[in-house]
matplotlib code that plots the C-alpha trace (Angstrom):
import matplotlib.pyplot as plt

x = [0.0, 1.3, 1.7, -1.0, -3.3, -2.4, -3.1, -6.5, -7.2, -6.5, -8.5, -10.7, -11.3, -10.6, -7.2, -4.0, -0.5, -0.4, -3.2, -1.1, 2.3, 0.3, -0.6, 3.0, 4.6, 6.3, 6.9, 4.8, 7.4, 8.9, 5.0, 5.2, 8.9, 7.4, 4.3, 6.5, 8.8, 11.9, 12.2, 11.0, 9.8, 7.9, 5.9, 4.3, 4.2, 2.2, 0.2, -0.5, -1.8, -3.9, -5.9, -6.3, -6.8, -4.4, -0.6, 2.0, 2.9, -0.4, 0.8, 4.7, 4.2, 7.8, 10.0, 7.7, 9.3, 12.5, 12.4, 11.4, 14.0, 16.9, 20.2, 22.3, 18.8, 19.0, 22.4, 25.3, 28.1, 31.4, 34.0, 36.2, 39.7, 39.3, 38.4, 41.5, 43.4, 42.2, 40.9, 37.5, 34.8, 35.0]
y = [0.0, 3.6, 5.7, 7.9, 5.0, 3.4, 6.7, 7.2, 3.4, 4.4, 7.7, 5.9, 3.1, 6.2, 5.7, 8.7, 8.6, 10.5, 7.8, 4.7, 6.6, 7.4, 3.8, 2.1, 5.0, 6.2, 9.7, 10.3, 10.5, 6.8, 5.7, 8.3, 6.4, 3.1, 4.0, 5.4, 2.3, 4.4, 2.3, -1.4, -1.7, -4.7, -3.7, -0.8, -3.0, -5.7, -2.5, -1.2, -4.3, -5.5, -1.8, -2.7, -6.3, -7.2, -9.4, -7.5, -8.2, -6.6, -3.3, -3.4, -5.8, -4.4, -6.2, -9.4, -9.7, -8.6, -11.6, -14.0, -12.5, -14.6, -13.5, -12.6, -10.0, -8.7, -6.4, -6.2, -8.4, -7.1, -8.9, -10.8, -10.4, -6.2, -6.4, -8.9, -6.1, -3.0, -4.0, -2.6, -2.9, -1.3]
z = [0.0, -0.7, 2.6, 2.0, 1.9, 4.7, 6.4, 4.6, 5.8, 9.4, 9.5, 7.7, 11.2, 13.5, 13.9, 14.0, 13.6, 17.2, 18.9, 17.5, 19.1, 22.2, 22.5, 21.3, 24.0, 20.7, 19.2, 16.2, 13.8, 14.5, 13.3, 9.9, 9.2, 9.4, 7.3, 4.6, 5.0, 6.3, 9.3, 10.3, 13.4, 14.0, 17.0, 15.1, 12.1, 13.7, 15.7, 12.2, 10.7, 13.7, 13.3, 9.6, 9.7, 6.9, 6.7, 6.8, 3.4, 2.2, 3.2, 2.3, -0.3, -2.0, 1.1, 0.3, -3.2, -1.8, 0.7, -1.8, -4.6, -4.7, -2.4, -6.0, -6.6, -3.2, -2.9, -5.4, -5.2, -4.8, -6.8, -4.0, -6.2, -5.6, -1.7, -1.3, -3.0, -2.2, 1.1, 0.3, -2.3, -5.8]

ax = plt.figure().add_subplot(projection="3d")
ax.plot(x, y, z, "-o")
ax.set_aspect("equal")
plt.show()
């Protein structure tokens, strides 16, 4: 789901970014980083998901495919002769 509907969705049941902090003993902006998929906090995840009765993986569906991408899809490799080398990556 895109942030903004996530947020509609929670208005939408009477829900706030503020009430959902208030309740998690969070600050408001650690709830608008994890609607907009900045940061990944499971406990406001799961909080998130209970108030909207869906998976987790309806609502960030993106880290879904990332999971299930394979490891070589994931990150870049870094070629192993030019770390032993240089002692870094690149």
């Amino acid at each position: 789901m895109h942030p903004e509907e996530i947020k509609a969705a929670l208005r939408i049941r009477g829900w706030s970014q503020v009430r959902i902090a208030s309740d998690l003993n969070v600050t408001p902006a650690s709830v608008h980083q994890v609607i907009t998929g900045r940061v990944k906090s499971i406990r406001i995840r799961e909080f998130i998901c209970r108030i909207l009765e869906k998976p987790v993986d309806a609502i960030w569906p993106l880290e879904a495919e990332e999971r299930q991408a394979p490891f070589s899809e994931r990150a870049p490799r870094h070629d192993i002769e030019s770390i032993e080398k240089h002692g870094r990556a690149g």
